[in-house]
N, C-alpha and C positions, 0 to 999 in steps of 0.2 A: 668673555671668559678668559681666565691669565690662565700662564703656566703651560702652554703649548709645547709640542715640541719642536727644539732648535732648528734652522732651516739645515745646514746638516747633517742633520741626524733624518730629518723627511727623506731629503735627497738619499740619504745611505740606504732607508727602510725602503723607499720605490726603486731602487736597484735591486735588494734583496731578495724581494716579494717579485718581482718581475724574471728574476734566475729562478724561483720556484716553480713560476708560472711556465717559464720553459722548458723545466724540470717537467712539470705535469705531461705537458703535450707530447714530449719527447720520449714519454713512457706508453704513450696512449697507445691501441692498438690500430685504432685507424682515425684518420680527422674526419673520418662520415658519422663517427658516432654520436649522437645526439647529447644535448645537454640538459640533465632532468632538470636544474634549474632554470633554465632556457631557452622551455621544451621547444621555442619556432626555430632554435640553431642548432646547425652540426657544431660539431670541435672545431673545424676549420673558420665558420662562422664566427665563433667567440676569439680566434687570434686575429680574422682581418679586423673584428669591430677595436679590438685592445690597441693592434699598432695603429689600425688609420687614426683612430680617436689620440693617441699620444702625439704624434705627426701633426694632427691637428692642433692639439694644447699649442706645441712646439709653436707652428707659426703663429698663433693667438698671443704666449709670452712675447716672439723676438717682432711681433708687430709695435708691440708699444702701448706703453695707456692711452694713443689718441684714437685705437683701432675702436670703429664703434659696434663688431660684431665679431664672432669667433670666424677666425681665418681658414680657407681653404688646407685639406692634407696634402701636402707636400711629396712628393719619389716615389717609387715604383710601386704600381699594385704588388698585392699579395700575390708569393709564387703559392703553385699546388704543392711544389714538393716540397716532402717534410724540413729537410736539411737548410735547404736554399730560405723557404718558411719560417726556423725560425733564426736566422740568420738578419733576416728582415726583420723581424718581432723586435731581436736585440738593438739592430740598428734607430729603431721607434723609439724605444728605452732612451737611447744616449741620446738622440735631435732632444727629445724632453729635457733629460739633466743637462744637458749643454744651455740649452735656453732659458732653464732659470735659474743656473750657475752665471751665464753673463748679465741676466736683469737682475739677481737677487730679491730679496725678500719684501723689499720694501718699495717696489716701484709699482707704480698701477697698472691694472691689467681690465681688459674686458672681462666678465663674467659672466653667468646668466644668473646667477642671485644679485637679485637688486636693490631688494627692501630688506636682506635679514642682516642679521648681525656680524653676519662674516664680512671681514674688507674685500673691496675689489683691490686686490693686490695680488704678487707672484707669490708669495708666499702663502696666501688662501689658497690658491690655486690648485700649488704643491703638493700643501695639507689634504686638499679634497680629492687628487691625483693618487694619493697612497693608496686611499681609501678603494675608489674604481678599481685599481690594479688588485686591490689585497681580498676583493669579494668578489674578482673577476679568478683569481687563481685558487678562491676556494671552489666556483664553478668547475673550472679545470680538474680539480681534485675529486669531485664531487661524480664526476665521469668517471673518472676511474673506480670510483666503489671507495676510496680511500683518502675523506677529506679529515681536514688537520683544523682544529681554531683558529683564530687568526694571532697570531702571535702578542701578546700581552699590550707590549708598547702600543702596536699599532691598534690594536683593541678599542685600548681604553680611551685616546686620543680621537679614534674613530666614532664613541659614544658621542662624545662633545662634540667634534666638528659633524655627525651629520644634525643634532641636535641645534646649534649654530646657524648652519647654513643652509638645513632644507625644514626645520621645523620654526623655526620665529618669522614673523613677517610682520608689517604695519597694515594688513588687510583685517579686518574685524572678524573675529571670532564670531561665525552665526547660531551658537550656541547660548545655553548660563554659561558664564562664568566659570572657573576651574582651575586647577592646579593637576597638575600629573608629574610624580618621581618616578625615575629610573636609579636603580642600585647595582650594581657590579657587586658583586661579589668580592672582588678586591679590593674594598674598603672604599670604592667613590661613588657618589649620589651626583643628582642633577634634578632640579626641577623645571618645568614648563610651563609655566602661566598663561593661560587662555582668556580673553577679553573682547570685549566690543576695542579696542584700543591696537588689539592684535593679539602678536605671541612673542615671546620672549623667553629667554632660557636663561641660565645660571648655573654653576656648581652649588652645592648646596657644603655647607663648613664642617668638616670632618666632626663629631664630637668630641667635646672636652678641647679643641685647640684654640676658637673663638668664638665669643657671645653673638647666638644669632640673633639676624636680624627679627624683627616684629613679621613681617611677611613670611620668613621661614620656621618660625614655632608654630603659625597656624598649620592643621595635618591636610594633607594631600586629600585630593577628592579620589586618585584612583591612583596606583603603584605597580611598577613592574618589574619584578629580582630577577638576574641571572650572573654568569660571567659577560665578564665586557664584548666575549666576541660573540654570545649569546643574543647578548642584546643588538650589535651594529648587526647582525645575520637577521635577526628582526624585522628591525628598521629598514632590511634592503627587500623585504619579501622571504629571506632564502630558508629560514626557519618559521611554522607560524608563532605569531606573536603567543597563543594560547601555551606552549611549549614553555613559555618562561612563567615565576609563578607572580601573579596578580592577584590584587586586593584591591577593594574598594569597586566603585561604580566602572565595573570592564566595557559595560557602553562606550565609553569616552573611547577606548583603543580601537574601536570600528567608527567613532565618529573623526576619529584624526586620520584613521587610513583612509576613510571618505574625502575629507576636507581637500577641496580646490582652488586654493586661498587666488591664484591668479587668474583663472577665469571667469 
């Protein structure tokens, strides 16, 4: 899929979203508060999972493409207290931008997608780094009684890349056959093709700006409208899929949340 967003511009959006997310905590009343998105953690629970897991990217980027598994997290456990907490959380943040400011965009990287269409590069990593942070601080949000969408950019970028890198695979589709669009409401599409062959994705061509292809005149077997951050909330569990509107055969959307393509 082209048209990504620039590697600083990623780096700018996972700093952003990451001050939000300490914005959240820092407003919370207590970090024993549960999180209705994910109900088995407290508040406290979803900052140690946020910073150990960046800490961990961290060493995974500055380990190098020849690392053959994600790297050990790196410095001190998470303190209790809130200040000290997120002071730590911040310092998670920058080992991350540090690390794939010094490898940049285009170097290899281990990952755990291995057959879809995303690169094993720093710059996937990145992309799908915003992503964690940007549905990890509408969790955050989501505690307080007061969450927000996910802000546009990261949204709509967010539809594609997890569409990319956690929907395509070269494992066989053990269904018929199929086709499934996703629509944003801000004017982008995307379709999914479903096969004995695998899974694949694609933007689908805006109308009127290019003649599509034979593959994309044929109509979808099943469709799912919202805003973009409708749909990545989705795609993470944190809204049900039913909540956005669908067309066509809605089987298919419990047959993909099913789907165990690596086991």
């Amino acid at each position: 899929m082209e048209e990504t967003l620039e590697f600083p511009v990623l780096l700018r959006l996972i700093d952003q979203r990451s001050t939000a997310f300490r914005a959240a905590v820092a407003s919370a009343p207590s970090l024993d508060v549960q999180v209705p998105t994910c109900p088995e953690w407290t508040l406290f629970d979803l900052v140690q999972h946020l910073g150990e897991g960046r800490r961990s990217w961290a060493a995974t980027v500055a380990a190098g493409p020849t690392a053959s598994a994600r790297s050990a997290s790196e410095g001190p456990a998470a303190p209790r207290e809130r200040e000290a907490l997120l002071a730590w959380l911040a310092a998670s943040t920058q080992q991350l931008l540090h690390a794939l400011r010094e490898a940049g965009p285009d170097r290899g990287c281990w990952t755990w997608w291995g057959t879809s269409q995303s690169p094993r590069t720093c710059g996937a990593v990145a992309r799908h780094q915003l992503q964690e942070i940007a549905v990890h601080t509408y969790d955050a949000q989501v505690t307080l009684g007061a969450p927000q969408p996910l802000p546009d950019q990261v949204a709509l970028d967010g539809v594609e890349e997890f569409l990319s890198t956690c929907c395509t695979t070269t494992a066989a589709w053990p269904h018929e056959p199929a086709a499934v669009d996703y629509h944003a409401t801000e004017g982008r599409s995307w379709r999914n093709w479903l096969s004995a062959d695998g899974a694949r994705a694609a933007r689908l061509p805006t109308p009127g700006t290019m003649p599509a292809t034979a593959a994309v005149e044929d109509a979808a077997d099943a469709s799912a409208r919202g805003t973009a951050s409708e749909l990545v909330l989705a795609f993470y569990g944190r809204v049900p899929v039913d909540s956005l509107k669908l067309d066509g055969d809605r089987r298919l959307f419990d047959l993909l949340i099913a789907w165990e393509p690596d086991e």
